[in-house]
C-alpha positions in Angstrom: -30.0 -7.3 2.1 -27.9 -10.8 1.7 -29.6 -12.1 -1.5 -30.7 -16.0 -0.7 -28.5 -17.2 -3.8 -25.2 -16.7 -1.3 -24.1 -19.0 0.8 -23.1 -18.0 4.2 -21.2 -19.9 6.9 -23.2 -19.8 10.3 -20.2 -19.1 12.4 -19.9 -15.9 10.1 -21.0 -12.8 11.7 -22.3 -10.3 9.6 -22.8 -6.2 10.3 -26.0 -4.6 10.2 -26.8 -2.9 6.6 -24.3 -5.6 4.8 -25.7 -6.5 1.4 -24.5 -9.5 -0.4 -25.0 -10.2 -4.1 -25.8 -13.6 -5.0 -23.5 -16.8 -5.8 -21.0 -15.1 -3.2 -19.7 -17.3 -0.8 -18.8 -16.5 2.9 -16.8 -19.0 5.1 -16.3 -19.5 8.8 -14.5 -17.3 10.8 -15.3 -13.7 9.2 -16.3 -10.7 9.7 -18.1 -8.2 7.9 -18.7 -4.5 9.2 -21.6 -2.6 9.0 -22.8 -1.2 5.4 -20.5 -2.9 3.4 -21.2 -4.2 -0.3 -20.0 -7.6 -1.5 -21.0 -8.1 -5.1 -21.8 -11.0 -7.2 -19.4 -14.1 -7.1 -16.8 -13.1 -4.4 -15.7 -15.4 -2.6 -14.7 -14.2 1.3 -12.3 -16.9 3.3 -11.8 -17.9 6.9 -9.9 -15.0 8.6 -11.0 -11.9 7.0 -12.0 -9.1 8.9 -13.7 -6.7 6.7 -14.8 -2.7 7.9 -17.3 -0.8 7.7 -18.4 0.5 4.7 -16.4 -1.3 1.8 -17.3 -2.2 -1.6 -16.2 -5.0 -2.8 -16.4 -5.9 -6.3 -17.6 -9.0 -8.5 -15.1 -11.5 -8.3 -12.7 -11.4 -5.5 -10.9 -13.5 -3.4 -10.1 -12.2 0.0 -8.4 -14.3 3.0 -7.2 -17.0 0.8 -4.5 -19.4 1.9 -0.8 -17.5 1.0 1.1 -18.8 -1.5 4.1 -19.7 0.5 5.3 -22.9 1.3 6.1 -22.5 4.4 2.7 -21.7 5.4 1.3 -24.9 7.2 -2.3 -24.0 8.3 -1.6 -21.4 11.1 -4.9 -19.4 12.1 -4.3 -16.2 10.4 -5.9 -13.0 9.3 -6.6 -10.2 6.2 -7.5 -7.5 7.6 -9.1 -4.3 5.4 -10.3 -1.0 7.3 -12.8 0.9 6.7 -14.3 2.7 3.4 -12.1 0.9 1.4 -12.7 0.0 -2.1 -12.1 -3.5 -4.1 -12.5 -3.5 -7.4 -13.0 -6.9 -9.8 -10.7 -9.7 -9.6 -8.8 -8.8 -6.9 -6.6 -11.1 -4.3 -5.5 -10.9 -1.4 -4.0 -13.6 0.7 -3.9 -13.5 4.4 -0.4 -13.9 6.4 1.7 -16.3 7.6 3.8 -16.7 11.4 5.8 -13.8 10.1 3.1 -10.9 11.2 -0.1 -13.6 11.6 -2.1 -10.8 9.1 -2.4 -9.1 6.0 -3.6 -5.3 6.6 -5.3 -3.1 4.4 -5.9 0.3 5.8 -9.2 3.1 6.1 -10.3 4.9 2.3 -8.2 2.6 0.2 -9.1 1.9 -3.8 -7.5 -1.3 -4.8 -8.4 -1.4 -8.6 -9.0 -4.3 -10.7 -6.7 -7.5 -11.1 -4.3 -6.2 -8.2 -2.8 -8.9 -5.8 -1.8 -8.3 -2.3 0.1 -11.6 -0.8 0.7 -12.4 2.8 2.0 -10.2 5.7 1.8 -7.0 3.7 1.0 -3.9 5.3 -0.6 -1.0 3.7 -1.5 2.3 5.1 -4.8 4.4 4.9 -5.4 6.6 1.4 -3.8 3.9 -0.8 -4.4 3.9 -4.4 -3.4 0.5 -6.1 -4.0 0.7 -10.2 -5.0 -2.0 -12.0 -2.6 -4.9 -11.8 -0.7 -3.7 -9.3 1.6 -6.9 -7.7 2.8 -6.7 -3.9 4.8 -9.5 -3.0 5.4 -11.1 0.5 6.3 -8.8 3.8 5.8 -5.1 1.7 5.0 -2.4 4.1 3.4 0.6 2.7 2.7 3.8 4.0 -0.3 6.4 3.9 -1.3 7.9 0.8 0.9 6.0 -1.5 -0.2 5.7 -5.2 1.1 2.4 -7.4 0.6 3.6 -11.3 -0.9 0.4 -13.5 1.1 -2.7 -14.1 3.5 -1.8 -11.1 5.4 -4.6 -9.4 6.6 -4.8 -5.7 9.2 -7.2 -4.8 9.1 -9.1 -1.6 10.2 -7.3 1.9 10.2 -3.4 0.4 9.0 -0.8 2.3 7.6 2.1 0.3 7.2 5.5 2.1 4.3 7.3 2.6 3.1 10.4 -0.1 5.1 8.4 -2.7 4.2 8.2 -6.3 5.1 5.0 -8.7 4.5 5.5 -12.0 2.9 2.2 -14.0 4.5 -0.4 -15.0 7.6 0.3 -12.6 9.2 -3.2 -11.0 10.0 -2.1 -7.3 13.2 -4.0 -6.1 14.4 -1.7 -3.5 12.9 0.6 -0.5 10.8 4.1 -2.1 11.7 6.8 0.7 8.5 9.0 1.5 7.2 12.0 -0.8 8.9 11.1 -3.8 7.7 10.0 -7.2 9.7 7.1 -9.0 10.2 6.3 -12.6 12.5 5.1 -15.1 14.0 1.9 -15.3 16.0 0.9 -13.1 13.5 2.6 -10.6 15.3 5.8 -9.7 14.0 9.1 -8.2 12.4 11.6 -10.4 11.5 14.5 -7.9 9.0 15.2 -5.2 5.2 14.0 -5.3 4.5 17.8 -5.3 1.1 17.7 -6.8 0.0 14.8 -4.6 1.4 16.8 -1.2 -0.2 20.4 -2.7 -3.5 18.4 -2.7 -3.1 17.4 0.9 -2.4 20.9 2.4 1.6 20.7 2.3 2.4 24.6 1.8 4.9 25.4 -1.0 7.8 26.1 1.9 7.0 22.7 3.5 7.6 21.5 -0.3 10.8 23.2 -0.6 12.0 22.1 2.6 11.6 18.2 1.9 13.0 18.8 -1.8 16.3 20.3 -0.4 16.3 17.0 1.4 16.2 15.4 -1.7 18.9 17.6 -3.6 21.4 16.2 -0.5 20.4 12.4 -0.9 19.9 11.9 -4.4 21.1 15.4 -6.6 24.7 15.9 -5.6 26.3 12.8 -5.7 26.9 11.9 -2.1 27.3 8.6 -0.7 24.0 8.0 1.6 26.0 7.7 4.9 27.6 11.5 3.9 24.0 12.9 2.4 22.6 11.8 5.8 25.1 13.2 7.8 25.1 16.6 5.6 21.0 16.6 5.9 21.3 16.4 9.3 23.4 19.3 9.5 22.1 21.3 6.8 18.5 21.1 7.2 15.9 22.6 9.6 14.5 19.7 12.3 11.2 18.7 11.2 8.9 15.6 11.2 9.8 15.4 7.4 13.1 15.4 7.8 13.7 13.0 10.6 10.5 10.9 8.6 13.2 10.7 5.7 16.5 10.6 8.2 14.7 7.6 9.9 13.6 5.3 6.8 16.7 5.4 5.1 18.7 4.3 8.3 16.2 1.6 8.9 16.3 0.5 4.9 17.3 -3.5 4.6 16.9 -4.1 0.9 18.6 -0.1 0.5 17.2 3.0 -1.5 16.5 3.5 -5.0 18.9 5.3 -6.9 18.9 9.0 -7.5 18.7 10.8 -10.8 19.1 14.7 -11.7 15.9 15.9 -13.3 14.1 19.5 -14.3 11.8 18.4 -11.1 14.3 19.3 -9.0 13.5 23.1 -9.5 12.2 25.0 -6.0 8.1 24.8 -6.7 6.8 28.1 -6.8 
């Protein structure tokens, strides 16, 4: 049901089962999926592309303009999969010439007062606390959870199963399955509770936290941890996951830190 208190652009084309609160707005050039929920007083810009099944919460702004300078009207998207949540007060800007589109994967809960700018990418199973910042070009992997108040800086890449804890400022790349704290940002152990959850058995555990012992534990430079993991450890998809994003980091890893989480999980 689209209440007749929201305005909706013809050229909009809207899913079956969509329902609209009123004094939302809809503009040209979007798309809605079947049974999603837009509440009251959202407003929905040229170039979204919304999935099926969202909820979308009273007052946010999706597929506005980015706020870079540089951007000079190109036709560009936000994109947001399917069965993903948006709670109140939310932004998100769509991209710029750098990747034409802001992506927002499948089963995603972006909570209240988070921002999202242009040309970031985030995976499926995302959890975004309240006030979460992501600045320009962040990619973001599957099942990642930001902790309240947490801030991304511009062109990090944060690796899938990876826990932030809130308030945290992000400056450089967050390898996959770790959870980081302190400040400066620095490793504080394996996201065991978060893989346990997600059917990782307690060897599989063990195996990507001997991984971690090398890179961040012993003191090693990165180019010799690598080299020693590489060695050391079993082939696996972890460890080649891990091997592969920090080779491929630009901004470099966050520091390590020796902590009681560090003890084999049993």
């Amino acid at each position: 049901m689209i209440h007749p208190l929201t305005y909706i652009h013809p050229d909009a084309k809207i899913g079956p089962n969509v329902k609209i609160d009123p004094f939302t707005t809809v503009h040209k050039n979007v798309e809605i999926g079947e049974g999603t929920w837009i509440g009251s007083n959202v407003t929905i810009m040229e170039g979204a592309r919304i999935g099926k099944n969202c909820r979308i919460f009273p007052s946010s702004v999706i597929s506005a303009i980015p706020q870079d300078l540089k951007y000079k009207g190109e036709d560009t998207r936000v994109v947001i999969g399917d069965n993903t949540t948006i709670r109140e007060c939310v932004t998100i800007n769509r991209g710029t010439t750098d990747r034409n589109k802001t992506v927002i994967g499948n089963n995603c809960l972006i909570m209240a007062y988070s921002h999202i700018a242009h040309d970031c990418i985030v995976g499926d199973y995302c959890i975004f606390s309240n006030n979460t910042t992501l600045a320009g070009h962040i990619v973001v992997g599957d099942h990642v959870i930001l902790a309240g108040l947490t801030a991304v800086q511009q062109f990090v890449r944060i690796g899938s199963h990876s826990f932030i804890t809130g308030g945290s400022l992000v400056r450089k790349d967050i390898p996959p399955y770790v959870m980081a704290a302190r400040e400066p940002l620095s490793y504080s152990g394996i996201n065991s509770v978060g893989l346990k959850r997600r059917g990782y058995s307690i060897d599989k555990i063990n195996h990507i936290l001997d991984i971690y012992r090398i890179l961040f534990v012993r003191g090693y430079s990165t180019s010799k941890a690598l080299s020693i993991i590489e060695t050391e450890i079993p082939v696996s998809d972890e460890r080649d996951e891990i091997i592969t994003f920090v080779r491929e980091t630009g901004r470099g890893i966050m520091k390590g830190y020796i902590s009681r989480h560090n003890e084999d999980i049993s």
